[in-house]
C-alpha positions as CSV (number, residue, x, y, z in Angstrom):
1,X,4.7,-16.9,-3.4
2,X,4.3,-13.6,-1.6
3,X,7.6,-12.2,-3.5
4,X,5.0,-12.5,-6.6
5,X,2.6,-10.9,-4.9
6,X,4.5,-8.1,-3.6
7,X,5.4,-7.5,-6.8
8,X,2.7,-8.1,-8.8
9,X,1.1,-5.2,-6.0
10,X,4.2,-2.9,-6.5
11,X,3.6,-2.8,-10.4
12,X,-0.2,-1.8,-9.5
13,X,1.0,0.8,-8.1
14,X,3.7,1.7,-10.9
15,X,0.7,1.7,-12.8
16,X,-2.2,4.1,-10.8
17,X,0.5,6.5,-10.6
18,X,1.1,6.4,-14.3
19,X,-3.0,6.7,-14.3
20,X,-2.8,9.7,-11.9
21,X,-0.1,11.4,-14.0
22,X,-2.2,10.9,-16.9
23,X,-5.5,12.1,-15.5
24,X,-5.5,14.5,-13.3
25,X,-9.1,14.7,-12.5
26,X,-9.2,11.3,-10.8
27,X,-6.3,11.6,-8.7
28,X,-8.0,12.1,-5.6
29,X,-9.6,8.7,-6.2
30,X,-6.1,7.2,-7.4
31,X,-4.0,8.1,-4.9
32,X,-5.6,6.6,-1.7
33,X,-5.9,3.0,-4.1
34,X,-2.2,3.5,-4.7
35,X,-1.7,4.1,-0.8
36,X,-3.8,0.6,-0.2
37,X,-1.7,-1.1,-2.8
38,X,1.3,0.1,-0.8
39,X,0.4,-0.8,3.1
40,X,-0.4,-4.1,1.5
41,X,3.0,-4.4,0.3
42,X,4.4,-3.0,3.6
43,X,2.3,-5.6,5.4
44,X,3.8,-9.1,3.0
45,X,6.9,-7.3,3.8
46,X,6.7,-6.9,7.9
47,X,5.1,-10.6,7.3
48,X,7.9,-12.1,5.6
49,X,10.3,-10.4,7.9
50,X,8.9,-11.7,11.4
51,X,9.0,-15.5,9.8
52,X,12.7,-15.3,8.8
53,X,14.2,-13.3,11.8
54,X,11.5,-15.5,14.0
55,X,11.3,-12.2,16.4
56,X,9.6,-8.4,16.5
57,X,11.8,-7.0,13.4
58,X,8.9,-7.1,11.4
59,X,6.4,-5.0,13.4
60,X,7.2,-2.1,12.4
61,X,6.4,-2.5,8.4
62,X,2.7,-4.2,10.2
63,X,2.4,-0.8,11.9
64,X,3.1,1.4,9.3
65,X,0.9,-0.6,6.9
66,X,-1.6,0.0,9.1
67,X,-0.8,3.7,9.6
68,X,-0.8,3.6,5.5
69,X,-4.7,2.1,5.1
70,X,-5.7,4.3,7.8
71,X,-4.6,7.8,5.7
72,X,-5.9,5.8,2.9
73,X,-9.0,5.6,4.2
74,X,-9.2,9.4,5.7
75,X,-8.5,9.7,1.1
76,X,-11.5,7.6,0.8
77,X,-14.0,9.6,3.0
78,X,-12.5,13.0,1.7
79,X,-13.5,12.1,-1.7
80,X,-16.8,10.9,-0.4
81,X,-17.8,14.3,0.9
């Protein structure tokens, strides 16, 4: 189940960077969804990590999908000023 959504999430982002390729003008709106799309994968990922090796292995991905959606959102306020 969250194999699928990782890469149902990962083809999103295939996608909005097709989208930002195509059309420039809206890239500084694409690129911080893109960057959501991608600490969301990072975060199934740390997920599914920490339940299979049952210890802290997957903390890291969690903290740098965190570290992504924060930048992300710095993208977000940019663009609204």
């Amino acid at each position: 189940m969250l194999r699928v959504l990782k890469l149902s999430l990962a083809m999103l982002i295939i996608i909005l960077a097709a989208a930002a390729f195509t059309y420039a003008e809206h890239t500084s709106v694409i690129q911080p969804i893109m960057l959501v799309f991608l600490g969301a994968v990072m975060f199934i990922q740390g997920l599914e990590e920490k339940w299979k090796e049952n210890d802290s292995s997957g903390k890291f991905n969690i903290y740098t999908a965190v570290f992504v959606w924060s930048i992300s959102l710095i993208g977000f306020t940019l663009h609204v000023i």
